[in-house]
N, CA, C and O atoms as a MOPAC input file, in Angstrom:
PM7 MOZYME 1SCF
protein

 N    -10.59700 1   -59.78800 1    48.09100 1
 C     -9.42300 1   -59.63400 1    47.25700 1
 C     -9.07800 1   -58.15100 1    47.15100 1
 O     -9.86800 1   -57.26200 1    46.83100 1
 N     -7.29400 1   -57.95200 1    47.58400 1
 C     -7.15800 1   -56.23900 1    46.99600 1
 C     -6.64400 1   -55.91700 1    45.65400 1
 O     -5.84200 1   -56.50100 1    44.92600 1
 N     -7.58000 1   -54.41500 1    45.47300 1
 C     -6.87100 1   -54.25300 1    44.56700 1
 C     -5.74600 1   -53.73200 1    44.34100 1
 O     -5.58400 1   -53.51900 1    43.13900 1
 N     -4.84900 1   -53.41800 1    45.02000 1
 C     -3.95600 1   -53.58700 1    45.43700 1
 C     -2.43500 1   -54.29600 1    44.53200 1
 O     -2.45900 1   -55.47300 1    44.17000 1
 N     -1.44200 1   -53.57700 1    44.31500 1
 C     -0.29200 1   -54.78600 1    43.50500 1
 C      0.58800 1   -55.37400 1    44.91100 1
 O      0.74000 1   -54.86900 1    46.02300 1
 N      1.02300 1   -56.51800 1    44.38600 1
 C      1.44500 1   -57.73700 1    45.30900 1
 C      2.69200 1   -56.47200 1    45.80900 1
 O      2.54400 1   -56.63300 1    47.02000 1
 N      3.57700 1   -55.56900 1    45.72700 1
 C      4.18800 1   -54.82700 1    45.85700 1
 C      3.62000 1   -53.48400 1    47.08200 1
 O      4.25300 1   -53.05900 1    48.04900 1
 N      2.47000 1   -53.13900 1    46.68100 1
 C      1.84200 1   -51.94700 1    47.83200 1
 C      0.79900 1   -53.32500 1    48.94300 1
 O      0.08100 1   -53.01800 1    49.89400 1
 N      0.96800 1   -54.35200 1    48.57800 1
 C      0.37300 1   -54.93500 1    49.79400 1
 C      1.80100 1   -55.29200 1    51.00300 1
 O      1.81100 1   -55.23100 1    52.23200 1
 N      2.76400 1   -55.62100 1    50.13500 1
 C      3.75000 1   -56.12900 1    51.10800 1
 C      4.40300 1   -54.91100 1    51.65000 1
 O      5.08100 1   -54.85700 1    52.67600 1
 N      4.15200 1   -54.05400 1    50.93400 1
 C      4.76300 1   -52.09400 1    51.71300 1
 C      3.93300 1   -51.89800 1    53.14100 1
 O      4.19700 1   -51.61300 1    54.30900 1
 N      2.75800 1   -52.22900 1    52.32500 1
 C      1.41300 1   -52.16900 1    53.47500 1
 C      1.86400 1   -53.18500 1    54.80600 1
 O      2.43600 1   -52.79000 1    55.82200 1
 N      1.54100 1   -54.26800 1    54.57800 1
 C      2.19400 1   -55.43500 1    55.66700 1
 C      3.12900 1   -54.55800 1    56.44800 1
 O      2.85800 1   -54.13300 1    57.57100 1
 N      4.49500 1   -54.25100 1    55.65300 1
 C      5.94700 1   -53.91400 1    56.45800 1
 C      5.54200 1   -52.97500 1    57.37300 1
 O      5.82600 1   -53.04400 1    58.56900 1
 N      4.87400 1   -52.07700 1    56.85600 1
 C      4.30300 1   -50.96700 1    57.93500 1
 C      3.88600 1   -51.37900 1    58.97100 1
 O      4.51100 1   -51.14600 1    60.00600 1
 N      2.64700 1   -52.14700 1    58.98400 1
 C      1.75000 1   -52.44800 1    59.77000 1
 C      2.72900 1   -53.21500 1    60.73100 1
 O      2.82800 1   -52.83400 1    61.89700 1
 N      3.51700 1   -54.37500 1    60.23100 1
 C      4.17300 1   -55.25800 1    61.31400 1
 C      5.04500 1   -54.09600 1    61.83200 1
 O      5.00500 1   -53.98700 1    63.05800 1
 N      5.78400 1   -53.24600 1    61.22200 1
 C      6.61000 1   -52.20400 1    62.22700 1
 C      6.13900 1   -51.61200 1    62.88600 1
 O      6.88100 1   -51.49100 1    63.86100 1
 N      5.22700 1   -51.06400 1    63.01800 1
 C      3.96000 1   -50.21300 1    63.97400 1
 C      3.17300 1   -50.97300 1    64.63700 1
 O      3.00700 1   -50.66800 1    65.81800 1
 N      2.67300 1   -51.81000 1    64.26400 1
 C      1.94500 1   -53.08700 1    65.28400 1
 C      2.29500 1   -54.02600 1    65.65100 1
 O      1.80600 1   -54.51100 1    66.67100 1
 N      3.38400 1   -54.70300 1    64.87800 1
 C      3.68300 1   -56.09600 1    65.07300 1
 C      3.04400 1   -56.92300 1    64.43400 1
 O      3.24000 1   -58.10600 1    64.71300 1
 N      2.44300 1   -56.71200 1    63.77700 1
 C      1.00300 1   -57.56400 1    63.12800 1
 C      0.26100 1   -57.35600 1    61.70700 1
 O     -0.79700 1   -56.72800 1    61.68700 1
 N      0.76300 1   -57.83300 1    60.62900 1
 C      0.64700 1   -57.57300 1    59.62800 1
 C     -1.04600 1   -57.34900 1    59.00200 1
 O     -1.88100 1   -57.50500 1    59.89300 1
 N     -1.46200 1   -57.10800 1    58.01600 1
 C     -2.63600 1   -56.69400 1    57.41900 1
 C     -3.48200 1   -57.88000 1    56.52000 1
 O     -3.88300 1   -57.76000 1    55.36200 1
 N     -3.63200 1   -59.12600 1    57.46900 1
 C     -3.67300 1   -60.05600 1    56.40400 1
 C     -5.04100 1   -60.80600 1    57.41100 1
 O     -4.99000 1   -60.73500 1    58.63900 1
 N     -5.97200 1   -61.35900 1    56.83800 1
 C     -6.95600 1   -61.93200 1    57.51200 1
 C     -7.92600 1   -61.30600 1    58.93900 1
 O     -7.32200 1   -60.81700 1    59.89300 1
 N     -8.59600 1   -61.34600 1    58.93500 1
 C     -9.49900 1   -61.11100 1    59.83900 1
 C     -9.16600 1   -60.29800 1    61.53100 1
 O    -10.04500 1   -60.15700 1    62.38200 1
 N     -8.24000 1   -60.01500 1    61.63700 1
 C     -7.18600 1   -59.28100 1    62.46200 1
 C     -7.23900 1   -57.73600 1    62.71200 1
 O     -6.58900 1   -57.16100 1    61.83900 1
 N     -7.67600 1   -57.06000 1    63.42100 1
 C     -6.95800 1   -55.95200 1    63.64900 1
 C     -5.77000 1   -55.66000 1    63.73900 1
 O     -5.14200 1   -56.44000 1    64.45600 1
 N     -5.07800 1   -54.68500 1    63.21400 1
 C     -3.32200 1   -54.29200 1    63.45800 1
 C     -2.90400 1   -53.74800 1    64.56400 1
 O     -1.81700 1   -53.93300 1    65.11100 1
 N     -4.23300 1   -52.70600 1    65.08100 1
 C     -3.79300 1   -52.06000 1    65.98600 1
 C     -4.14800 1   -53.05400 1    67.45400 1
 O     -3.40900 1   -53.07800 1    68.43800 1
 N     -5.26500 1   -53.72900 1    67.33500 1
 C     -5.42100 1   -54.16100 1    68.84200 1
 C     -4.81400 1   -55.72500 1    69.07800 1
 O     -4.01100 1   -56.00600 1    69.96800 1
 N     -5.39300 1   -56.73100 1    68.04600 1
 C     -5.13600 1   -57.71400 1    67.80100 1
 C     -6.69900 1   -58.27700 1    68.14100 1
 O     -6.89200 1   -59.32400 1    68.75700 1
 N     -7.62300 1   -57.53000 1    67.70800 1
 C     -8.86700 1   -58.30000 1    67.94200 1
 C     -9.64500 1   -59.44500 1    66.87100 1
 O     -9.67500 1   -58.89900 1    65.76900 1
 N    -10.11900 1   -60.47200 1    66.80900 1
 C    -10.49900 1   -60.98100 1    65.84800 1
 C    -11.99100 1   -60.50200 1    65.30000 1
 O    -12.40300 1   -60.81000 1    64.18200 1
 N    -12.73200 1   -59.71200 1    66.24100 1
 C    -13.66500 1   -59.61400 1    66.25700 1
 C    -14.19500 1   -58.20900 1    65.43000 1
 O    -14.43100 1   -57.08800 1    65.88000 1
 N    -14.30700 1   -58.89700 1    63.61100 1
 C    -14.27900 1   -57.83500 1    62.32000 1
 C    -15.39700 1   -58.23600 1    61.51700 1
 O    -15.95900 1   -57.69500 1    60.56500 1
 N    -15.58200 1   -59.30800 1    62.12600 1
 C    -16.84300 1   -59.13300 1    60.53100 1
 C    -18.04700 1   -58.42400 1    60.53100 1
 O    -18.51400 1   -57.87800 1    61.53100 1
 N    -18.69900 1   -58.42900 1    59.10500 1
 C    -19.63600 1   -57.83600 1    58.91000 1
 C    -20.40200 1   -56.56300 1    59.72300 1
 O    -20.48000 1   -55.33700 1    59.64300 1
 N    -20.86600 1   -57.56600 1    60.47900 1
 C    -21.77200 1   -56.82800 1    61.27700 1
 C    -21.05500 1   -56.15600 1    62.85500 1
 O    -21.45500 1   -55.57400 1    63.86300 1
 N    -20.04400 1   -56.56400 1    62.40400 1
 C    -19.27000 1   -55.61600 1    63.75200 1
 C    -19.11000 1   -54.51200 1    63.33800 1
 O    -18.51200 1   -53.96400 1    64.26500 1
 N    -19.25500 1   -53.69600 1    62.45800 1
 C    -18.79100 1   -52.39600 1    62.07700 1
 C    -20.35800 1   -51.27600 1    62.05200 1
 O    -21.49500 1   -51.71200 1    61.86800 1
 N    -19.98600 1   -49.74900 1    62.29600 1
 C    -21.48700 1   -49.94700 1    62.04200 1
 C    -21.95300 1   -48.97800 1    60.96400 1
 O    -22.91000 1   -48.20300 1    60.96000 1
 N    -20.94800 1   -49.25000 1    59.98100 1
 C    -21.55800 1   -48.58700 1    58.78300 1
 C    -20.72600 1   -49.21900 1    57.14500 1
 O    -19.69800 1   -49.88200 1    57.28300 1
 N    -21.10700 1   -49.02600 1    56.11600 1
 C    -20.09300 1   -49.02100 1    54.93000 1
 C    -18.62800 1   -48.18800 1    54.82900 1
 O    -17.61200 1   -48.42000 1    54.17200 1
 N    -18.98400 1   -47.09400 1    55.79400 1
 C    -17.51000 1   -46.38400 1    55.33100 1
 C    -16.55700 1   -47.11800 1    56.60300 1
 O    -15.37200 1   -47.37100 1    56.38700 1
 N    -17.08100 1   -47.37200 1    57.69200 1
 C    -15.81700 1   -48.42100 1    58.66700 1
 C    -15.32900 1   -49.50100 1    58.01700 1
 O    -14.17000 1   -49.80000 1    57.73000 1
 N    -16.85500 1   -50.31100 1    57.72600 1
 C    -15.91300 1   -51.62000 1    56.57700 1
 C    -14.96500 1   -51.41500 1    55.54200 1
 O    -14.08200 1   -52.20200 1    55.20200 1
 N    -15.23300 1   -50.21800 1    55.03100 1
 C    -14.36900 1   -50.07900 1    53.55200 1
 C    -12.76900 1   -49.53200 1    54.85000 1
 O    -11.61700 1   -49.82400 1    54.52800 1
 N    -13.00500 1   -48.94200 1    55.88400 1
 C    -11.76200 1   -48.60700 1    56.34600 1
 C    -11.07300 1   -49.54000 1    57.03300 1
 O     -9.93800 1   -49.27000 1    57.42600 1
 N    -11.51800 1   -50.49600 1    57.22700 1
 C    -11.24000 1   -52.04800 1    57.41500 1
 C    -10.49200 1   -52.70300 1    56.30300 1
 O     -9.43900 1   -53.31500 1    56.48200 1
 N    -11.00500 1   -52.57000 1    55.28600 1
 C    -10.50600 1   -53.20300 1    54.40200 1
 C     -8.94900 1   -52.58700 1    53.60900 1
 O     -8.28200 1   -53.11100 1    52.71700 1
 N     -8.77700 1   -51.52100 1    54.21900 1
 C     -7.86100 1   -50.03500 1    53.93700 1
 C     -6.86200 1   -50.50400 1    54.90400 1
 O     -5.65600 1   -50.60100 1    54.68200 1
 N     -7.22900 1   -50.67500 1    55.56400 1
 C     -6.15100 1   -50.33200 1    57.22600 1
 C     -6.22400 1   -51.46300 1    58.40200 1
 O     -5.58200 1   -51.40500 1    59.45000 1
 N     -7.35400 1   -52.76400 1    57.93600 1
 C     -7.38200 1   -53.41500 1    58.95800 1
 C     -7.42100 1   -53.16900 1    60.54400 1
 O     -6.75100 1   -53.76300 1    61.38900 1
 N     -8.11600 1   -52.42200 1    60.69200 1
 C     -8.63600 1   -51.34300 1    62.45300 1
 C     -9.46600 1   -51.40600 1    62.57500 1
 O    -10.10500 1   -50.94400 1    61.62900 1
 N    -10.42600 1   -52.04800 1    63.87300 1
 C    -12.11900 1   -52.55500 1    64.14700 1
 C    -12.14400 1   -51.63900 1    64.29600 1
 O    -11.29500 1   -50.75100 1    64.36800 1
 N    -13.60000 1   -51.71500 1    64.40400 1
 C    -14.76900 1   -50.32200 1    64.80800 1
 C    -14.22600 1   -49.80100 1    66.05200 1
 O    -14.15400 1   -48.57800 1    66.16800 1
 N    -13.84000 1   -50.53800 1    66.97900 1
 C    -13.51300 1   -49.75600 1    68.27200 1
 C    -12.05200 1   -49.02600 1    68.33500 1
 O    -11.92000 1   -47.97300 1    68.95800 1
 N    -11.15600 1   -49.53900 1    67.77200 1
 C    -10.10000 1   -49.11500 1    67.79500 1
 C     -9.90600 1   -47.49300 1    66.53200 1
 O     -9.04400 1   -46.61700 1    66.61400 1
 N    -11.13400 1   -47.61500 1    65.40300 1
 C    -11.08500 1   -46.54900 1    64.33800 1
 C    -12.21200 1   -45.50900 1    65.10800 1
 O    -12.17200 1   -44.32000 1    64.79400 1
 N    -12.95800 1   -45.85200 1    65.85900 1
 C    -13.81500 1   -44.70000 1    67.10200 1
 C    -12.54000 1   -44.40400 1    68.20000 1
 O    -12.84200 1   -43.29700 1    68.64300 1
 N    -11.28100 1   -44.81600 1    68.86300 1
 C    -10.59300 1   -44.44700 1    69.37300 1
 C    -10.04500 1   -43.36500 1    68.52900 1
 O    -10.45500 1   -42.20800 1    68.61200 1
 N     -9.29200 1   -43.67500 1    67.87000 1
 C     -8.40000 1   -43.12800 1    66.22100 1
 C     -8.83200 1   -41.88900 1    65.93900 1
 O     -8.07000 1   -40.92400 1    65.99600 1
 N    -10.02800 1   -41.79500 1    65.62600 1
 C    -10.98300 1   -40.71900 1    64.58600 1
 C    -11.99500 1   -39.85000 1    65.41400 1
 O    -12.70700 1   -38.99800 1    64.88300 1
 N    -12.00400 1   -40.15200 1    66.86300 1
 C    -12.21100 1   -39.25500 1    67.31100 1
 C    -12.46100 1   -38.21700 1    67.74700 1
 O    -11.81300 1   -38.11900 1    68.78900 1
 N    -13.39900 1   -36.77500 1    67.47300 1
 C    -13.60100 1   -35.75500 1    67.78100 1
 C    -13.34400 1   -35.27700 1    68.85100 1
 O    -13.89300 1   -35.50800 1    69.92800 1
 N    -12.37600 1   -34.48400 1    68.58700 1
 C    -12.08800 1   -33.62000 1    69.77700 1
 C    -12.82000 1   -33.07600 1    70.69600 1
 O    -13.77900 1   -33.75000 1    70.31900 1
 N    -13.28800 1   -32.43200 1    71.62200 1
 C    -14.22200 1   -31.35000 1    72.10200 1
 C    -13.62700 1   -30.04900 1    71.79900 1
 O    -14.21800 1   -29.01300 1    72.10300 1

């Protein structure tokens, strides 16, 4: 459940479907369209919590967040 008001979730959504196509709702990545999010796919507390923020798997938020050389 977010905490979140029914108002900054559907702001959230609009974004996401304009930039991805693919809104922020269930088990989904935005950016790739992968289903593959739970638990133990991530490999720490701060990816899950950024999951739960932004809906972006582990692989696609290691693309994203990236360190430069």
């Amino acid at each position: 459940m977010s905490d979140k008001s029914p108002e900054m979730e559907k702001f959230l959504n609009d974004i996401s479907k304009s930039f991805f196509g693919r809104e922020r709702t269930g088990n989904q990545c935005v950016t790739c369209g992968s289903t593959k999010v739970g638990h133990d796919d991530f490999r720490d507390i701060i990816s899950r919590k950024e999951f739960k923020i932004a809906h972006i798997c582990q692989e696609c938020q290691d693309r994203i967040y990236a360190e430069e050389d």
